[in-house]
N, C-alpha and C positions, 0 to 999 in steps of 0.2 A: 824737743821736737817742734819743730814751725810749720812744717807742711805735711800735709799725706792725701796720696788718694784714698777714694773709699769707693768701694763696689759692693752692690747690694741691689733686692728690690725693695721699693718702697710704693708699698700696696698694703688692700689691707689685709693679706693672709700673715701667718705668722711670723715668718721669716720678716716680713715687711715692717710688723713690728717693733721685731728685737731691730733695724737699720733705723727706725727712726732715732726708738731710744739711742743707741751708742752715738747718734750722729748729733743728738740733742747734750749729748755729754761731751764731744768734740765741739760746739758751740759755745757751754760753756767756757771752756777751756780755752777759748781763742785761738785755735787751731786753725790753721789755713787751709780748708780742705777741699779737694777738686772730685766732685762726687758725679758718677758714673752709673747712672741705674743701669740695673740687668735689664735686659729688653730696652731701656732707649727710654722707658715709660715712668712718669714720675705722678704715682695717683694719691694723693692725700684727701681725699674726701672722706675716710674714715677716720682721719683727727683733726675733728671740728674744735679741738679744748688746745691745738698750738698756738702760742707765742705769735702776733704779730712778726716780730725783729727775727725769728728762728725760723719764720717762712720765707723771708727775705734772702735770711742768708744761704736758706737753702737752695732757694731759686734760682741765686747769683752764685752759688758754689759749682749747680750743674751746670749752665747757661758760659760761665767762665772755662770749666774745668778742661777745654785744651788748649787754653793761653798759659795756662798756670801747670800744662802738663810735663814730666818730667819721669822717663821712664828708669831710673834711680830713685825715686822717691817711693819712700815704702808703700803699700798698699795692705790696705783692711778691707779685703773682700768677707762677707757673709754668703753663705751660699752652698750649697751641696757639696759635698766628695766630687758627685761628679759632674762633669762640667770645669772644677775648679781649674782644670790643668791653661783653661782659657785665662790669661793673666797680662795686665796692665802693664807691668815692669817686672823685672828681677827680683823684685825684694816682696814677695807678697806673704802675706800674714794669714790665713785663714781661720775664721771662726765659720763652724762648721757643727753637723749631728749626726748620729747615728746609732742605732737602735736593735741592730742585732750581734750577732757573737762571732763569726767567721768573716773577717776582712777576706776579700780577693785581691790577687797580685794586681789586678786595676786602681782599687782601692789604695791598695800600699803605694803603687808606684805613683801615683796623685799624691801623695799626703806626702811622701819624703820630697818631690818636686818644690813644694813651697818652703821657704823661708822658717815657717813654723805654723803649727797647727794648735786653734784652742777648741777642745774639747766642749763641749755643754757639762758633758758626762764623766766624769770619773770613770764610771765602767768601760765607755766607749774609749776613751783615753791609753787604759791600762790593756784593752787588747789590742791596739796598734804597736803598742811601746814591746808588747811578745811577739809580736811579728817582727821587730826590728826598726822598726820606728823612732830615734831617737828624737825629733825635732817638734816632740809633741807634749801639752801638757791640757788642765783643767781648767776651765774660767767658768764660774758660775754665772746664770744669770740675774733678774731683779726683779722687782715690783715695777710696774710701769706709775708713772707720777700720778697720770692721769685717770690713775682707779682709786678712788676712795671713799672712806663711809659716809650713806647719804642719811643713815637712821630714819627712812622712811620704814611705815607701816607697809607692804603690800598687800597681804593678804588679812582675813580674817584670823586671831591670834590662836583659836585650838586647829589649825590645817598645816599639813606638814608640807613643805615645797621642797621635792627634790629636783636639782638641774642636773643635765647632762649636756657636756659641750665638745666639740672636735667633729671633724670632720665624719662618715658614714665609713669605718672599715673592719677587717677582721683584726686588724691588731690591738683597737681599741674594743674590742666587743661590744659594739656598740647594738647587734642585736641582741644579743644574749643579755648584756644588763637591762633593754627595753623588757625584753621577755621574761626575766626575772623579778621584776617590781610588777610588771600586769598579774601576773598571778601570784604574787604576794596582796597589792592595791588596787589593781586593775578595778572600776569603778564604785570604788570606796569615796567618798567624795572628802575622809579626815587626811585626806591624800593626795599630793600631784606633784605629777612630773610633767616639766617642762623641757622640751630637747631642744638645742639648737645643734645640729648634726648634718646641715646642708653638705653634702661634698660637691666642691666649686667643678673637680674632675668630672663628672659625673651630667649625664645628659637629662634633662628634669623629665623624662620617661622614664632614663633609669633610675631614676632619684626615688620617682614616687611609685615605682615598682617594687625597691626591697624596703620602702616604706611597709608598705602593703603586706608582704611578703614578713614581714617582723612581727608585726599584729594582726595575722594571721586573715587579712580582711573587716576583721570584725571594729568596731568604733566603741571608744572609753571615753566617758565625760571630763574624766580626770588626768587625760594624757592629751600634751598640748606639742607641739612641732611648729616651732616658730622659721619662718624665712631666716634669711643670713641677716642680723643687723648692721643697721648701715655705718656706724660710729662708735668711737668707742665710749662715748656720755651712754648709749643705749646698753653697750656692752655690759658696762658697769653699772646700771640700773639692774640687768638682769643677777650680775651678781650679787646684788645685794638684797634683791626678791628672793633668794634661794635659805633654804636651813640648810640642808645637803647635797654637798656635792660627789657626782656619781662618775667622775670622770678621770679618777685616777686608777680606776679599775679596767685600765692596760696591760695589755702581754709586752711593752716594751715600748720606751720612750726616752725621747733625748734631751726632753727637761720636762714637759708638760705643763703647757702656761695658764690653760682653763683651772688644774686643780690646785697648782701652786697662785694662785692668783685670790682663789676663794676662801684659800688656807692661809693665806697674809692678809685678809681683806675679815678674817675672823667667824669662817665657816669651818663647819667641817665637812673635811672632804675625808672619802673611804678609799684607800691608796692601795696598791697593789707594792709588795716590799721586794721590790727588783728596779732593776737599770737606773736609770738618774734618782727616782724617787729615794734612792737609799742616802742621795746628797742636801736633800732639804728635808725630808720624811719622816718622824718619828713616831712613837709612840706618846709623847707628849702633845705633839702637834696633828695626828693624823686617826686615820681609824685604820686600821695598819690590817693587811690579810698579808700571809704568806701564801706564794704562788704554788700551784699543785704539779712544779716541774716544769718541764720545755717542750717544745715542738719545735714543727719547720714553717718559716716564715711564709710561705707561697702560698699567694689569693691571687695568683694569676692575672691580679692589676696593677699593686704596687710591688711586689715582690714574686718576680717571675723567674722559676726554677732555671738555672743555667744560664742565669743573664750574668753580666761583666760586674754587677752592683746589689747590691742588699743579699746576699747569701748566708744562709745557716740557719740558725734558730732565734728565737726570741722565748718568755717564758707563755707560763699555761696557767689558766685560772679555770677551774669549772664551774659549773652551772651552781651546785650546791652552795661554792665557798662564796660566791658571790649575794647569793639570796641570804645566807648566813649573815654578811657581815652590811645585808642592806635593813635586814631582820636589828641586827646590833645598832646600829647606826640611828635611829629610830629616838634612841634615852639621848643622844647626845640634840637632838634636835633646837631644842628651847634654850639652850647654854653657847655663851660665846666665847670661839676660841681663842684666849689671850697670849696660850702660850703660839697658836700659830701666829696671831699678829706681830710678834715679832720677829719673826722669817721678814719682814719689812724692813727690818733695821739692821738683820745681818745679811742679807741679800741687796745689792741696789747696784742700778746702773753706774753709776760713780764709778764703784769701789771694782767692777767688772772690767768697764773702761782702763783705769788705772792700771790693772794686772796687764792688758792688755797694752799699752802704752807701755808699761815698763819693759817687758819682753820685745818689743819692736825696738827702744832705745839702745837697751841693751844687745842687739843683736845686727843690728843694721850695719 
């Protein structure tokens, strides 16, 4: 292949990401690529650690990309289910997530429209393909380059640092784990948590309302709420300030990059044993809970009952199994995970790319 477009955001939320990486594996490659940010908006201030030559080319990939445009040429959009059906040319690729159990006929009829569809998740994968879905399969994702170990000291060495990262929602429980470590450590000082849990959606009224509303008003010397960091040098300072990571204790997810991130990067993280986690996640690498069942996905923000998108369920963690396995998680604290650091060498943008490239070769 010599040419492709590519659509994507390139920001610094997650999705924006995973577009840099695959776009930085496309530059490798010598790919000709005529790149098309979602919104028009191309914001790299969050990766202060690129390449001179790969901000170039990417400058002059977008700046070029309708001289060079050609609606036959395949396309690698990133990007939601929905929405996707918006497309560049004929031949579109999508790498895409998703996180619950019941595709809608919206859903299906977006996903068989394209070209082919990569999965994050194997789970997510194999319920489109029972719907009918043939044009679909798995691609895992990577370690981003730009995280690695800095083997600084941060803290004082008998204090345990638990993190918790991702956005403020019911599907990540992200009260419920805040709530479950304060009245396990809540102001123990051999103890802390640090949250980064800004949600970008969310009006900073509401923000510091179900702040509030999670720690019941009350103030803990030991519980820290940091802003959004601006980069990802800071990103990966915070990961590597942490012993435990508390954020793969999700009802449903369609890779989770904060806990696979800290789990390759040689933490452990305490994983909920459902949806994507069950493709990087073991018992070797992880501190593994089995979920206590299913529910319905509706929080009436992101997943709103009767809408055309995210319908059905996702799984269910309770209050106990969580404090249990924050309780466990505790012995592994002082030990580093060797067996997760290599989730780095079998996971990588490369090897993601490449799947990904072969399936557009082959099928174009």
């Amino acid at each position: 292949m010599n040419q492709l477009n590519f659509s994507g955001p390139i920001n610094s939320l997650s999705l924006g990401n995973v577009s840099i990486c695959f776009l930085k594996e496309l530059y490798k490659k010598n790919i000709k690529t005529n790149i098309f940010p979602v919104s028009g908006n191309c914001d790299l201030s969050a990766f202060n650690l690129l390449e001179d030559d790969f901000v170039s080319w990417l400058e002059e990939s977008k700046e070029n990309n309708l001289k060079n445009y050609n609606s036959e040429t395949p396309t690698l959009k990133v990007w939601h289910i929905r929405g996707s059906e918006q497309m560049l040319g004929v031949n579109q690729f999508l790498y895409t997530f998703y996180e619950v159990d019941s595709p809608t006929q919206e859903e299906i009829n977006i996903v068989k429209a394209q070209k082919h569809v990569f999965f994050s998740c194997s789970f997510a994968a194999k319920k489109f393909e029972e719907m009918g879905c043939n044009n679909v399969s798995y691609v895992p994702l990577g370690l981003d380059d730009s995280l690695v170990k800095t083997k600084k000291q941060y803290l004082e060495n008998d204090v345990i640092h638990f993190g918790l990262t991702g956005k403020f929602e019911k599907r990540k429980n992200t009260a419920l784990i805040i709530r479950s470590w304060l009245k396990l450590f809540g102001g123990n000082p051999k103890y802390q948590l640090t949250c980064l849990v800004t949600n970008p959606f969310f009006k900073k009224e509401q923000m510091e309302n179900v702040l509030q509303m999670t720690i019941g008003g009350e103030s803990f010397s030991n519980l820290n709420f940091l802003p959004r960091l601006k980069t990802n040098e800071e990103v990966n300072d915070f990961i590597n300030s942490i012993d435990i990571d508390l954020s793969g204790l999700s009802n449903g997810e369609g890779w989770n990059l904060p806990a696979f991130n800290a789990t390759a990067l040689g933490k452990w993280s305490v994983v909920s044993d459902c949806s994507s986690h069950k493709d990087w996640a073991n018992e070797e690498n992880s501190i593994l809970i089995k979920p206590d069942g299913k529910q319905e996905c509706y929080d009436n923000i992101f997943f709103k009952k009767g809408s055309r998108f995210n319908q059905g369920n996702y799984f269910l963690i309770e209050e106990k199994t969580i404090s249990d396995a924050i309780k466990k998680s505790v012995s592994y604290a002082q030990t580093e995970n060797k067996n997760g650091m290599r989730l780095a060498e079998d996971f990588t943008y490369e090897n993601s790319i490449n799947l990904i490239l072969d399936t557009i070769n082959e099928k174009k």
